[in-house]
C-alpha positions as CSV (number, residue, x, y, z in Angstrom):
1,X,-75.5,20.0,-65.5
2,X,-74.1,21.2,-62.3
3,X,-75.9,24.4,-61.3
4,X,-74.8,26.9,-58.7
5,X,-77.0,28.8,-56.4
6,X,-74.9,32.3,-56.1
7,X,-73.3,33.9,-59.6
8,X,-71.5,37.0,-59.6
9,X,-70.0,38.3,-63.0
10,X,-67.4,41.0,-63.7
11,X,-66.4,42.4,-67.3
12,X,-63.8,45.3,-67.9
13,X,-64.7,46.4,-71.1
14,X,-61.5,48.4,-71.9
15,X,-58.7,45.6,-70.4
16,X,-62.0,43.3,-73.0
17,X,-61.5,40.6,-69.6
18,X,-64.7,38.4,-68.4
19,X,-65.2,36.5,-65.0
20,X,-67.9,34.2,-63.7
21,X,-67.8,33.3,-60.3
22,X,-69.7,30.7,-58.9
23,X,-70.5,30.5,-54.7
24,X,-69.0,31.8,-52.8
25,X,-65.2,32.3,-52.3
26,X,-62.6,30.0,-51.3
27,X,-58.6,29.2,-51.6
28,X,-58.6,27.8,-55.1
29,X,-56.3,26.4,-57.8
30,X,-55.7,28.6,-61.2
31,X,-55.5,26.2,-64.3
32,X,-55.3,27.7,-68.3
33,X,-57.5,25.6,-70.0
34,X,-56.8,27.1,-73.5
35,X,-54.9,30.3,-74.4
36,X,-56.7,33.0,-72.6
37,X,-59.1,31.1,-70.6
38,X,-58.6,30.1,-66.7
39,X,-60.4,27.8,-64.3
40,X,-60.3,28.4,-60.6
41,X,-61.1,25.4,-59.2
42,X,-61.8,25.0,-55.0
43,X,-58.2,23.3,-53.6
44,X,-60.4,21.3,-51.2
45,X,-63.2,20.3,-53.2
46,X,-61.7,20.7,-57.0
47,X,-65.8,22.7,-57.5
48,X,-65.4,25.3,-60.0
49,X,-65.1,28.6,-58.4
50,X,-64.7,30.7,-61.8
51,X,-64.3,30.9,-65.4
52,X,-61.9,33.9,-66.5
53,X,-61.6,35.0,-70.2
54,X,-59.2,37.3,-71.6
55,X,-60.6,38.9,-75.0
56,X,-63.4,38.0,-74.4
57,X,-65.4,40.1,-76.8
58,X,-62.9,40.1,-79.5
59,X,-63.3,35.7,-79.5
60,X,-67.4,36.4,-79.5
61,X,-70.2,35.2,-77.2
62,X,-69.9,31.5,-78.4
63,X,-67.2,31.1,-76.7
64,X,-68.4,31.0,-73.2
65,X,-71.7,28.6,-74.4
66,X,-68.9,26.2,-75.1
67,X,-66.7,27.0,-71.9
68,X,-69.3,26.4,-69.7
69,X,-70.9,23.5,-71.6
70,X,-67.4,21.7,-71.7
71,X,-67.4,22.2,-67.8
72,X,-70.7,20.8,-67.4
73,X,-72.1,24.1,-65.8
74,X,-75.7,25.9,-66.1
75,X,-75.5,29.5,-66.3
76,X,-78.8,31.3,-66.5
77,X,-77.1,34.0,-68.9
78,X,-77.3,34.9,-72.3
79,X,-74.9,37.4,-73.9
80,X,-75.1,39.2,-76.9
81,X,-73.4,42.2,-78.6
């Protein structure tokens, strides 16, 4: 799995909306990869640059396991609530 040396997250608990970043920033690509979930991806380099997820809490912890899994990425993170 592809691991990154710089993470940043960001949730907003009342708009329920999680991002991982990954490095650090760049001009990037926006792609929905399911309902709710988006995938900046560097224009020059296609790396992942974020993971974005819209009701987050409401679709459970799981779902970012699998996200980031599916992506092939390592995130040193555990989330529970």
């Amino acid at each position: 799995m592809k691991e990154s040396t710089t993470y940043e997250i960001y949730y907003d608990e009342e708009g329920d909306f999680l991002e991982l970043y990954f490095g650090e920033p760049s001009e990037c690509n926006t792609k929905e990869i399911e309902d709710g979930i988006f995938v900046r991806k560097d224009k020059k380099t296609n790396e992942i640059k974020s993971i974005e997820f819209l009701a987050f809490r409401k679709r459970g912890a799981h779902i970012l396991a699998r996200i980031l899994s599916q992506m092939n990425l390592n995130f040193p993170l555990k989330i529970n609530f």
